[in-house]
N, C-alpha and C positions, 0 to 999 in steps of 0.2 A: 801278605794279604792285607789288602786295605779295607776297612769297613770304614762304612760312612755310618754316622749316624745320623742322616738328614732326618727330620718327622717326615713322614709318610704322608703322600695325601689320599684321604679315604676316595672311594668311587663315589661318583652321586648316586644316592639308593633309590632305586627303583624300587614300585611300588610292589607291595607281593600278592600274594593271589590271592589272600585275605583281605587286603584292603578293596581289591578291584569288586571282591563279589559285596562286601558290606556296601562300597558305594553304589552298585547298580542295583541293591536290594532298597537301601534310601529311595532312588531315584521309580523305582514301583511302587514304594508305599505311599511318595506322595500324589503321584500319578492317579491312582488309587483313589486317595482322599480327593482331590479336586475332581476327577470324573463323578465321584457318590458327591459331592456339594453341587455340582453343578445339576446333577437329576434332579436332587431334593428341591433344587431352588426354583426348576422348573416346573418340576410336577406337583409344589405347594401352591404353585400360581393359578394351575390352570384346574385344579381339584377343584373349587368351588364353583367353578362355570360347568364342568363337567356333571358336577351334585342339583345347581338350580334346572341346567336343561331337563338334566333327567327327572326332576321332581315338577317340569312345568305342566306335562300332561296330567291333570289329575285320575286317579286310578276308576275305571268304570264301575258304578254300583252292581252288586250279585244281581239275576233278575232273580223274581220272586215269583213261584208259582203257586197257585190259588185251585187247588183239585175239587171239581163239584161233583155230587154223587150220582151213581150209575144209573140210567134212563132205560128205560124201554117202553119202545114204542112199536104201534099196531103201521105197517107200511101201505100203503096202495098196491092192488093186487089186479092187473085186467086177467091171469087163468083162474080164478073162481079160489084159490087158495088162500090161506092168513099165513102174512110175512111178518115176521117180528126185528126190532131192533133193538139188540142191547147196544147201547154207546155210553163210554165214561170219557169225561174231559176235563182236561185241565187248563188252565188258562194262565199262558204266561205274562205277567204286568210286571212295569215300573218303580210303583211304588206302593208303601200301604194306605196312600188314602185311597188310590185307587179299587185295593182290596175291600177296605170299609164301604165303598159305595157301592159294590157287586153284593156284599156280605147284606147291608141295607133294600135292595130290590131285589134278594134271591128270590122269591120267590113269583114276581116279574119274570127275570130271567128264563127259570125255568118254564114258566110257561110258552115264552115266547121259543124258544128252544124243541119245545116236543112240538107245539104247532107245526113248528117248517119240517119236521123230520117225518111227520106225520103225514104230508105231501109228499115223502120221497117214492120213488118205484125201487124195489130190490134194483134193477138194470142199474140205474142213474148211478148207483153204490158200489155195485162191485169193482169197477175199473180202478185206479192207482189215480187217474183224472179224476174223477167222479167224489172220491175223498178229499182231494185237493179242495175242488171246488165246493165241497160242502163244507169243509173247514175255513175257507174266506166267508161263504155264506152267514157264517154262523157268528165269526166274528164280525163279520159289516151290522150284523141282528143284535150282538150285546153291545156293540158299543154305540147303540143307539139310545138316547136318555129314556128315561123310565119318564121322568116330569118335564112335562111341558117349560119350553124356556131352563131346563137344564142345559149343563155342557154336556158333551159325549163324554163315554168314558175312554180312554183307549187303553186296547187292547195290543200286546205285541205280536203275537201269534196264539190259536187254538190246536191245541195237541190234542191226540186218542189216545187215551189207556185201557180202552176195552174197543173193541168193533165188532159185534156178531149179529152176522145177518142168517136167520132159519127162515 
């Protein structure tokens, strides 16, 4: 029996299944890293435009309501009867100088207030119209100057927090 003793030549080694998963687990983590650099890169850019749009509208002031005390008044009557009116109103305004200038001729105010309601007929009143319009009424009447060569004052709207007509 003949034995050689040539050296052997090894096989080329193929990689093992250790190697193969190390490498495609590299190949996600950079993958990975460059997707998150690229958002961050993006979304550092356009964050500041996004922050000034949205801070360009400036935010609308609260309104401010100005509640005046409850009225009652004697109404126009053609069946021979007395109609009364309790009304409480509040008045939505802008601002407080606005306040301060209602606050300054309340007593103006008020009078010119019970005059026109003092005109009304119960009828005029009752309907869902009828408050409507006496609620512009009422506002067109305060925000008319109390002094000559004043400005108007304006008003936003005229609310009810009392309405009883007997």
């Amino acid at each position: 029996m003949a034995t050689t003793t040539a050296p052997q030549q090894a096989a080329p080694a193929s990689p093992g299944p250790l190697k193969r998963i190390i490498l495609i687990a590299l190949i996600a983590i950079i993958a990975a890293g460059a997707a998150g650099a690229g958002v961050w890169f993006f979304m550092s850019k356009r964050a500041p435009a996004a922050t000034s749009a949205e801070a360009a509208p400036p935010p609308s002031a609260a309104p401010l309501f100005f509640p005046l005390e409850s009225m009652t008044v004697n109404l126009q009557s053609d069946d021979g009867q007395q109609h009364f009116l309790r009304i409480g109103l509040t008045l939505k305004l802008g601002d407080t100088r606005t306040q301060q200038e209602l606050t300054d001729h309340m007593p103006e105010v008020r009078s010119h207030i019970l005059l026109a309601l003092s005109n009304k007929h119960p009828e005029e009143l009752a309907p869902l119209e009828g408050k409507r319009a006496l609620a512009d009424e009422l506002k067109t009447l305060i925000e008319q100057p109390g002094d000559k060569g004043a400005a108007p004052i304006h008003v936003q709207d005229v609310l009810f927090t009392e309405f009883v007509v007997q």
